[in-house]
MDAnalysis code that builds the backbone (N, CA, C; Angstrom):
import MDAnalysis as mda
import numpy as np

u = mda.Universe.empty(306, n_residues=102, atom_resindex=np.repeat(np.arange(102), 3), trajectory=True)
u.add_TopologyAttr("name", ["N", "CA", "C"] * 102)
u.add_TopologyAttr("resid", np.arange(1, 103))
u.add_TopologyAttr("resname", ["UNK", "UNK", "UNK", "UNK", "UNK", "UNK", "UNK", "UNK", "UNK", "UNK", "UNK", "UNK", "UNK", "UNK", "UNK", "UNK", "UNK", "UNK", "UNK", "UNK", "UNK", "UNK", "UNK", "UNK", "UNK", "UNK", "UNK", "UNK", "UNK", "UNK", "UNK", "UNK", "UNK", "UNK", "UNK", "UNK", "UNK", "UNK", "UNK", "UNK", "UNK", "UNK", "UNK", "UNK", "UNK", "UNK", "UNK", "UNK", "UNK", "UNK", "UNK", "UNK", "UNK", "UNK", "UNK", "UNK", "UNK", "UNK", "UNK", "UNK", "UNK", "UNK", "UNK", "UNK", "UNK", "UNK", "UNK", "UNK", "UNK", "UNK", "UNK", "UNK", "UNK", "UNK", "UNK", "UNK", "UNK", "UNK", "UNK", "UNK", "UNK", "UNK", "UNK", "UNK", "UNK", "UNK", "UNK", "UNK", "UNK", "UNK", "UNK", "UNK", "UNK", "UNK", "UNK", "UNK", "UNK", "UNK", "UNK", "UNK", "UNK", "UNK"])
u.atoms.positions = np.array([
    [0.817, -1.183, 0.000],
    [0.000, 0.000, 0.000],
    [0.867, 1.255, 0.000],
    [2.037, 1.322, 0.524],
    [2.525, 2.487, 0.641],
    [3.282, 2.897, -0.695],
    [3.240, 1.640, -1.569],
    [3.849, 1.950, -2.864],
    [3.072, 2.650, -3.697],
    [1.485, 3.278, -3.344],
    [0.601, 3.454, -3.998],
    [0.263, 5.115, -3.334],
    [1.089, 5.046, -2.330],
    [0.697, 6.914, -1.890],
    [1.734, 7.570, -1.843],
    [1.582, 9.315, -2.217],
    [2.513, 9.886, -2.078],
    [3.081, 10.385, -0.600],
    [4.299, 11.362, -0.990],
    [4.310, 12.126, 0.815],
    [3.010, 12.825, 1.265],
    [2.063, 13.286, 0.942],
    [1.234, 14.023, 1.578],
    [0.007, 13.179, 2.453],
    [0.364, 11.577, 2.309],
    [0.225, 10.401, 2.869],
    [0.862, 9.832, 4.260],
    [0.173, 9.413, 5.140],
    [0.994, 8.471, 5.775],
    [-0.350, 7.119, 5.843],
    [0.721, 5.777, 6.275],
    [-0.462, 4.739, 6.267],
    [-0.055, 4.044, 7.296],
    [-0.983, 3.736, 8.249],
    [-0.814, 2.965, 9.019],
    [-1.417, 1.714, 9.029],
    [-1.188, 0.760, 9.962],
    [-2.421, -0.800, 9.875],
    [-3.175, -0.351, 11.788],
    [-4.403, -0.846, 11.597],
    [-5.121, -0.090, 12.709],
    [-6.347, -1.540, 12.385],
    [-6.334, -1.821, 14.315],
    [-7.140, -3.310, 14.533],
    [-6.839, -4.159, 13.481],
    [-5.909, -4.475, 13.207],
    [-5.334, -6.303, 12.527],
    [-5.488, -6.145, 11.125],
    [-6.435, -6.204, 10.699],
    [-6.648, -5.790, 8.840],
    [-7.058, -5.074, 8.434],
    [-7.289, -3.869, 8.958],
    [-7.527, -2.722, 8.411],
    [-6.542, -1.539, 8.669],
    [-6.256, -0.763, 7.200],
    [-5.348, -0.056, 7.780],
    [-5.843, 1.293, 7.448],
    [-5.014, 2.633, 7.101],
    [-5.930, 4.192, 7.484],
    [-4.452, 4.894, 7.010],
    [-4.919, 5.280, 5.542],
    [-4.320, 6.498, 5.333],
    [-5.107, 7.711, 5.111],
    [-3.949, 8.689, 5.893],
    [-4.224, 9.702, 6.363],
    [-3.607, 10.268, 5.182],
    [-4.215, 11.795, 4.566],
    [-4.077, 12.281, 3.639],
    [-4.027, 13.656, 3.949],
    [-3.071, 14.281, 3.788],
    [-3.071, 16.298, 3.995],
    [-3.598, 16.375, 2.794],
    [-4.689, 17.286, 1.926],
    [-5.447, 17.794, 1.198],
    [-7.013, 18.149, 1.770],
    [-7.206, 19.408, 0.553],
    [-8.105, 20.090, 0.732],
    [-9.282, 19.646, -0.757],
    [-8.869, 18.715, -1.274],
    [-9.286, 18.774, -2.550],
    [-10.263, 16.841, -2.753],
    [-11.172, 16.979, -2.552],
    [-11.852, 15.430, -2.612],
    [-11.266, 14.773, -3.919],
    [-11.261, 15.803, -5.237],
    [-10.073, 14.376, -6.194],
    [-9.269, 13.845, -5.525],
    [-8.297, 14.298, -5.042],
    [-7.252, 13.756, -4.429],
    [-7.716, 12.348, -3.793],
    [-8.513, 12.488, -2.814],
    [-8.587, 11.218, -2.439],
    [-9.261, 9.844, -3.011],
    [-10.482, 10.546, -4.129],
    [-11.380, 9.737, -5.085],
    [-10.113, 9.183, -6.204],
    [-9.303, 9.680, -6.406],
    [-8.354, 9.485, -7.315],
    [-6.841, 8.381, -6.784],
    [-6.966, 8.362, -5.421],
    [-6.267, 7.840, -4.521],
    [-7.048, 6.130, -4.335],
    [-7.940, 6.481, -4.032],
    [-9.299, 5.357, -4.098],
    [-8.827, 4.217, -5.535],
    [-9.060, 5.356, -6.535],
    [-9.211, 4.394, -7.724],
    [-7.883, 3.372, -7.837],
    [-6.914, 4.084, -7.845],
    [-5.851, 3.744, -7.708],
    [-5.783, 2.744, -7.022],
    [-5.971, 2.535, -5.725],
    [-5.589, 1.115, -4.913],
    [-6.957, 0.398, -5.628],
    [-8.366, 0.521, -5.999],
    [-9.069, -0.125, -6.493],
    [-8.272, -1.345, -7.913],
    [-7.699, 0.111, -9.102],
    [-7.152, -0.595, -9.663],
    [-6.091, -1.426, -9.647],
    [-5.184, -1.259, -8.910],
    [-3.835, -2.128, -8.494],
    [-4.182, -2.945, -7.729],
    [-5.329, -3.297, -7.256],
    [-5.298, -4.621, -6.379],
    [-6.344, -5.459, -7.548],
    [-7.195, -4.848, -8.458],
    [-8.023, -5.488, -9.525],
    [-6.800, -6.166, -10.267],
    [-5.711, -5.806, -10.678],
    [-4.712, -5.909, -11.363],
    [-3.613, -7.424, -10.512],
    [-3.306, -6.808, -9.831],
    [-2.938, -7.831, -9.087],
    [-3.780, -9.436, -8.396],
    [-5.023, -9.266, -8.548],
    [-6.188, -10.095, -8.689],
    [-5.851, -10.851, -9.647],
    [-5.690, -10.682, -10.904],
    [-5.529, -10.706, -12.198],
    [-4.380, -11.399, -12.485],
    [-3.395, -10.857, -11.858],
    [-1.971, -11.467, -11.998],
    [-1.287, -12.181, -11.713],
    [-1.515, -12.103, -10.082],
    [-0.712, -13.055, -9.392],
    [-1.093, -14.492, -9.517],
    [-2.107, -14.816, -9.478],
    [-2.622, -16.563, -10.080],
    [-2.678, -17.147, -8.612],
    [-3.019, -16.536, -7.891],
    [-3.436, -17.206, -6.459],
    [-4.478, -17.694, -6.286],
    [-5.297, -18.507, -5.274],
    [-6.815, -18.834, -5.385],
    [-7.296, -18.397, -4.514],
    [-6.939, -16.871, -4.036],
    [-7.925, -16.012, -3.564],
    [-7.611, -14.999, -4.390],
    [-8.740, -13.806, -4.116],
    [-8.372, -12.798, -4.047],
    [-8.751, -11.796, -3.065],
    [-7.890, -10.545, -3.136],
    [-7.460, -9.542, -1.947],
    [-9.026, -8.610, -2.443],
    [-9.805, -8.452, -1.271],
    [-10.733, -7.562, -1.386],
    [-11.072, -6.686, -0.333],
    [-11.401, -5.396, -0.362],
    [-11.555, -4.615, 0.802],
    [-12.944, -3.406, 0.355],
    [-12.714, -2.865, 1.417],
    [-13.884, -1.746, 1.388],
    [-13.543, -0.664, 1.630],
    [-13.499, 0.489, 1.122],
    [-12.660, 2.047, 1.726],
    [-13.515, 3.032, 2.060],
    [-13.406, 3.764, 3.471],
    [-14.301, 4.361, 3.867],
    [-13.555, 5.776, 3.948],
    [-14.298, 7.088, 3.793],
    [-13.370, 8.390, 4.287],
    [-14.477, 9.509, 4.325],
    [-13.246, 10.460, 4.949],
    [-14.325, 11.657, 5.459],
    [-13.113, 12.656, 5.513],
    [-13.856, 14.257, 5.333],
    [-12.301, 15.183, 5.661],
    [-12.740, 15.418, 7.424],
    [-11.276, 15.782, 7.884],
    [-11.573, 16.005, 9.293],
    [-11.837, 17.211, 9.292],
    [-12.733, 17.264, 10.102],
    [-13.117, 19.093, 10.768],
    [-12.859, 19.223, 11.940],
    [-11.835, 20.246, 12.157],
    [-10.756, 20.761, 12.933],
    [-11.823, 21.456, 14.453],
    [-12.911, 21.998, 14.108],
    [-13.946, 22.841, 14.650],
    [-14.700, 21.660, 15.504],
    [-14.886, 20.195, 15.116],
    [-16.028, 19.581, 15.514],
    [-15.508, 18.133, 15.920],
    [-14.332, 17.466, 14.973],
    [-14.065, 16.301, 15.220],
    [-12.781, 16.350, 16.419],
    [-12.936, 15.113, 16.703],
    [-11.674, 14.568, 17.633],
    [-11.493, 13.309, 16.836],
    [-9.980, 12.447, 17.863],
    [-9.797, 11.363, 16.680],
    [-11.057, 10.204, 16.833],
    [-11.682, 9.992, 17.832],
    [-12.721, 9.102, 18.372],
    [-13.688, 9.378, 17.458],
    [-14.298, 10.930, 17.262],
    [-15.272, 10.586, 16.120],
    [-14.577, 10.710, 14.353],
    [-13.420, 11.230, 14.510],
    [-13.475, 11.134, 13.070],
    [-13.352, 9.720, 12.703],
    [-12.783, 9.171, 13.521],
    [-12.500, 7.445, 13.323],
    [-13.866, 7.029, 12.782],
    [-14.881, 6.941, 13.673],
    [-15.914, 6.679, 13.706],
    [-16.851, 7.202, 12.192],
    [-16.747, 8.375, 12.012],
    [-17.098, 8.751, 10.763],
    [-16.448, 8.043, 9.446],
    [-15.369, 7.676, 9.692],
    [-14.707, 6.580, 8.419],
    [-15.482, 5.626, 8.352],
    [-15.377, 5.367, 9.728],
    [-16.022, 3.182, 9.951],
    [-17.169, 3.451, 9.543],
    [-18.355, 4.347, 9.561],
    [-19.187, 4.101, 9.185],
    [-19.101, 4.207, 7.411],
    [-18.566, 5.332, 6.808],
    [-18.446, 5.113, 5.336],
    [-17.593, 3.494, 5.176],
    [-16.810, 3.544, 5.621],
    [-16.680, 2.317, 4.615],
    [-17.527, 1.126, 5.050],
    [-18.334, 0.927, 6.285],
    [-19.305, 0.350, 5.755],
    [-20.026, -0.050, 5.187],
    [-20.593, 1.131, 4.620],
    [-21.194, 1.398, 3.538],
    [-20.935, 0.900, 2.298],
    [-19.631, 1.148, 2.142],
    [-18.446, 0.571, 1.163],
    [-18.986, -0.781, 0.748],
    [-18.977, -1.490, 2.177],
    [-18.453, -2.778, 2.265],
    [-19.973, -3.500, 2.007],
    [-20.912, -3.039, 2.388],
    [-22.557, -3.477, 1.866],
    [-22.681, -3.381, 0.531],
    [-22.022, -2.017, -0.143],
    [-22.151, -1.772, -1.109],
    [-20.988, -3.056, -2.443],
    [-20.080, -3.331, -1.781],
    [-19.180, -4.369, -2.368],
    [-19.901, -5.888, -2.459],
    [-20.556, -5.985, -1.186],
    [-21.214, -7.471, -0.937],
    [-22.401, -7.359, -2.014],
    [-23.545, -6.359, -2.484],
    [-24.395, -6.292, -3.731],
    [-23.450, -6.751, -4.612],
    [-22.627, -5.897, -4.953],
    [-22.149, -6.190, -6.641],
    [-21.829, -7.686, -6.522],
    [-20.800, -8.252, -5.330],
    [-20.395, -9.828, -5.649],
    [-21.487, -10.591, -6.020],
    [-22.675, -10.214, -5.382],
    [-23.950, -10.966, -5.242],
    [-24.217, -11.207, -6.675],
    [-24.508, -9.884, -7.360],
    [-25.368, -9.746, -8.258],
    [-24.527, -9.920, -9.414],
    [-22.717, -10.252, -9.375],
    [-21.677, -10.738, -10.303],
    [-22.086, -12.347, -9.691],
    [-22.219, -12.867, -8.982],
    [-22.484, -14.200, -8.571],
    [-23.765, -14.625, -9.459],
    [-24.688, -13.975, -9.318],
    [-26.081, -14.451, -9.988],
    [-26.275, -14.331, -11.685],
    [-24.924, -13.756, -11.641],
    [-25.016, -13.628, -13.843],
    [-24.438, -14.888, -14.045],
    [-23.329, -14.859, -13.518],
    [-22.563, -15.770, -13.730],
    [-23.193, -17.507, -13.394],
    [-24.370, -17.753, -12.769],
    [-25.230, -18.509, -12.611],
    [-26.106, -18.873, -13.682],
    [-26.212, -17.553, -14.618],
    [-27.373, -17.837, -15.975],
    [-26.936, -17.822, -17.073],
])
């Protein structure tokens, strides 16, 4: 993962398999564009490596507000987006599961 962010990045691993990069910007491309990126390099590597799994995750984010958050809720404001993420990942397998059935 860290081969995939720049300096304005740091990444840590946080509770066992999940990890949390932190991003200095003011600009939501940045991070939607950051997104795609590990989306595509792990689709790619899916692809490549010839293993019989593959690596799948869910990415959640939010900008911090300096005025309102602490780290307890901004944390919390992630976990819940990538929740979301992650409901939203379990449809598509589903509904890539059920084509692939007909």
């Amino acid at each position: 993962m860290k081969t995939m962010v720049d300096n304005r990045c740091t990444v840590f691993r946080y509770a066992g398999d999940e990890f949390i990069i932190l991003m200095k910007t003011n600009k939501e491309k940045d991070v939607s564009d950051l997104e795609e990126k590990i989306r595509e390099r792990t689709s790619a590597f899916n692809e490549n490596v010839g293993r019989p799994y593959n690596i799948g995750f869910s990415i959640g984010h939010d900008k911090y507000d300096k005025e309102n958050d602490d780290a307890d809720s901004f944390f919390k404001k992630i976990d819940e987006a990538m929740y979301i993420d992650k409901a939203r990942v379990h449809r598509e397998r589903a509904l890539t599961k059920d084509r692939r059935k007909t």
